[in-house]
C-alpha positions as CSV (number, residue, x, y, z in Angstrom):
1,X,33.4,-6.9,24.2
2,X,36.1,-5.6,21.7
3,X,37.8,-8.1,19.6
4,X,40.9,-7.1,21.0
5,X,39.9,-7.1,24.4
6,X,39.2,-10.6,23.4
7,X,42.4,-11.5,21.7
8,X,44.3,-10.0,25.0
9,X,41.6,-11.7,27.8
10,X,42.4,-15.0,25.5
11,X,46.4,-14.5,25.5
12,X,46.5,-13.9,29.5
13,X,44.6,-16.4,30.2
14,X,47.0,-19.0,28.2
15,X,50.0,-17.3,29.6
16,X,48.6,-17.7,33.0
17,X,48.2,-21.6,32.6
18,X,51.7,-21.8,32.1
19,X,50.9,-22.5,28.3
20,X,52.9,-21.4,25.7
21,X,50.7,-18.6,24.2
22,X,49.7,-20.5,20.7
23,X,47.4,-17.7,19.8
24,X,46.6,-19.4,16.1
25,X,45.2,-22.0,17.9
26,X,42.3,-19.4,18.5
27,X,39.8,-19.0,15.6
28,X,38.8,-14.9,17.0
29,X,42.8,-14.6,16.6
30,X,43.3,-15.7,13.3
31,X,40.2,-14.2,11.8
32,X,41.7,-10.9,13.2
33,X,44.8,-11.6,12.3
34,X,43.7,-12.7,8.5
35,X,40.6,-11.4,7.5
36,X,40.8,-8.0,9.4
37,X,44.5,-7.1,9.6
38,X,44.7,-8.7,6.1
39,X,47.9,-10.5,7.6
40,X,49.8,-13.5,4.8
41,X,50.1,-16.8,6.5
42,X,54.2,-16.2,6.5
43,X,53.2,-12.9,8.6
44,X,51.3,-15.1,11.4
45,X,53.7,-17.4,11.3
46,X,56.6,-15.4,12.2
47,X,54.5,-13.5,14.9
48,X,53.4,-16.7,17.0
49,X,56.9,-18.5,15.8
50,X,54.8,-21.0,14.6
51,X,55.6,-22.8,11.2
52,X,53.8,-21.9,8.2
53,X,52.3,-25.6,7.6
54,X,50.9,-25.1,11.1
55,X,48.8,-21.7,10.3
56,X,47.5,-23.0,7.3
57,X,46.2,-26.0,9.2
58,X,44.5,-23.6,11.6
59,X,43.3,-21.7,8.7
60,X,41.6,-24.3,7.1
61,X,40.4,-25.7,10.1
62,X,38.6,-22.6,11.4
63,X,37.4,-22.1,7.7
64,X,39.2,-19.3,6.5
65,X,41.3,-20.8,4.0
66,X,40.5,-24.3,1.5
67,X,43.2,-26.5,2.3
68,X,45.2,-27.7,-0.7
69,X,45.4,-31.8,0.2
């Protein structure tokens, strides 16, 4: 399975739960998003309309970024 077949079986299934689709909240996402599509935190954040805080908690989270506290 593609990564993008992935990100979009991931996105319809939280669309279809009557979720709000918070794709960072998915570590395949925002390793796409980040390390693949070399993306800046302030990109992600504008595409999910998520706050800028919030990616980098999901980035440090999923290991992808050291947080800075």
């Amino acid at each position: 399975m593609t990564i993008l077949t992935t990100m979009t079986l991931i996105k319809t299934k939280l669309t279809n739960n009557n979720m709000t689709a918070k794709l960072y909240t998915s570590e395949i996402f925002m390793r796409k998003r980040y390390l693949m599509d070399k993306k800046t935190p302030e990109e992600i954040a504008k595409e999910c309309g998520a706050s800028v805080e919030t990616i980098y908690v999901y980035l440090a989270k999923f290991g992808l970024r050291k947080s800075k506290r």
